[in-house]
C-alpha positions in Angstrom: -12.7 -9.5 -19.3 -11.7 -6.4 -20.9 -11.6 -2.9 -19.3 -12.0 0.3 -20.7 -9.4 3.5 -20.4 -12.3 5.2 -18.8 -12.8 2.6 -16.4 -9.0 2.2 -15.8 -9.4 5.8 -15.0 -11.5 5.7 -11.8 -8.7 3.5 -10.2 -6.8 6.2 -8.1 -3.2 5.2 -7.5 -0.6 7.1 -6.4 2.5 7.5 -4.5 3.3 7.2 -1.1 6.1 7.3 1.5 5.1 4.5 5.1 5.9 6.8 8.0 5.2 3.5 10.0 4.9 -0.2 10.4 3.8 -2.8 13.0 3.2 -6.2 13.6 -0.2 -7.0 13.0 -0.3 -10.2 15.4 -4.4 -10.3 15.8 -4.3 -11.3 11.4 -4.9 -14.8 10.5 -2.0 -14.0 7.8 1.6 -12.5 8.9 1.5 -9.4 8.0 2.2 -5.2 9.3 -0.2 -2.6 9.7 1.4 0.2 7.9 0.4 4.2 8.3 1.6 5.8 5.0 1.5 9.2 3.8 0.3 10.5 0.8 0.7 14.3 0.7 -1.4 17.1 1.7 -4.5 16.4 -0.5 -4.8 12.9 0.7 -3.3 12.7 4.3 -2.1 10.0 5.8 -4.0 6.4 5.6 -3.6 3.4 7.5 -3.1 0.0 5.7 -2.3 -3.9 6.1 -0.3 -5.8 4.1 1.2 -9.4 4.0 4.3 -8.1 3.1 6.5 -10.2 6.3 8.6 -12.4 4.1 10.1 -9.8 2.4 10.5 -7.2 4.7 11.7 -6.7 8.2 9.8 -3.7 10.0 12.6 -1.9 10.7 13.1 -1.3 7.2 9.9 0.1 5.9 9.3 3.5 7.4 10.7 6.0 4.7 10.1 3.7 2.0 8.1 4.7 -1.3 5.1 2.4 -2.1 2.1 3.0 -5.0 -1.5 2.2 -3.5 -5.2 2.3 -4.5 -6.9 5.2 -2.0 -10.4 5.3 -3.5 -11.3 1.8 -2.4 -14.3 1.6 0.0 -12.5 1.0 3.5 -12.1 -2.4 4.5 -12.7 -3.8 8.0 -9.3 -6.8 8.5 -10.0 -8.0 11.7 -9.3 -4.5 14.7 -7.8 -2.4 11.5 -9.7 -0.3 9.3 -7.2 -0.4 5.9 -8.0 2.4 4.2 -5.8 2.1 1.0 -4.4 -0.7 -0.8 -0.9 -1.5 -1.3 0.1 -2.7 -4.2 3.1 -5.8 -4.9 3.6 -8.9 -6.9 4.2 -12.0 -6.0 7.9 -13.0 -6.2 9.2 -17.1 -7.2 7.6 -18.1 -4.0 4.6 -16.1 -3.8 5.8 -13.7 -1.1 4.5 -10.1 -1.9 7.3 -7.6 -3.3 5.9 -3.9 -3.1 5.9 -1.8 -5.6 7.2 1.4 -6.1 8.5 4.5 -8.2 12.4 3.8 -9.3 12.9 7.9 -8.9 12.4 10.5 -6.4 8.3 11.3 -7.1 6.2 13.6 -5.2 3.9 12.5 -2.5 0.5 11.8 -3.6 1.3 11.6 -7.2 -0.8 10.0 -9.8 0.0 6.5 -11.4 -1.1 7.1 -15.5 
C-alpha cells in the first residue's frame, strides 16, 4: 500500500516532554500510563504505552518522546489515551521510544 505526501500530511506528530508516569496494573499488557506535555497549543495529554521492559518509571518524567495527537481517543481499559507514542521494537520486541536527538521545542512538528 502506498501513501501519498498529502496523506502523510494529516498525521500530526510532534514533540513532547512526559511530566509523569505510572503503573498501569488494570492493562492486560505491562505497561505506564504516561501524562505528557506538548506545549501551549496542544496541552498536556494522557497516554499508555507498553514501554516496561525498557524503562523503569522513575526515569521517564523529563524525558522527550514524538507522538501522534490527532488520533481519535482510544478507550484501554479505565484510561482514555489520548495520543500515541511512538517506538520500535528492539532485538526482542520490547518497545524503544522515540525521540528528538537535540533540544526541540515543545509541540513541534515531525516533517
Amino acid at each position: 500500500m502506498s501513501l501519498s505526501f498529502d496523506e502523510f500530511l494529516k498525521v500530526d506528530i510532534r514533540a513532547g516532554r512526559i511530566l509523569r508516569a505510572e503503573p498501569f496494573a488494570e492493562a492486560r499488557t505491562p505497561a505506564y500510563k504516561l501524562w505528557v506535555d506538548f506545549g501551549p497549543e496542544i496541552g498536556e495529554k494522557k497516554s499508555s504505552a507498553q514501554i516496561t521492559a525498557n524503562y523503569a518509571l522513575e526515569d521517564l518524567p523529563g524525558r522527550k518522546v514524538m507522538a501522534v495527537v490527532n488520533f481519535p481517543p482510544r478507550q484501554i481499559g479505565p484510561v482514555m489515551s489520548e495520543v500515541l507514542v511512538l517506538g520500535v521494537p528492539d532485538a526482542d520486541g520490547e518497545v524503544v521510544l522515540l525521540a528528538p536527538d537535540k533540544d526541540v521545542p515543545l509541540g513541534a512538528r515531525m516533517y
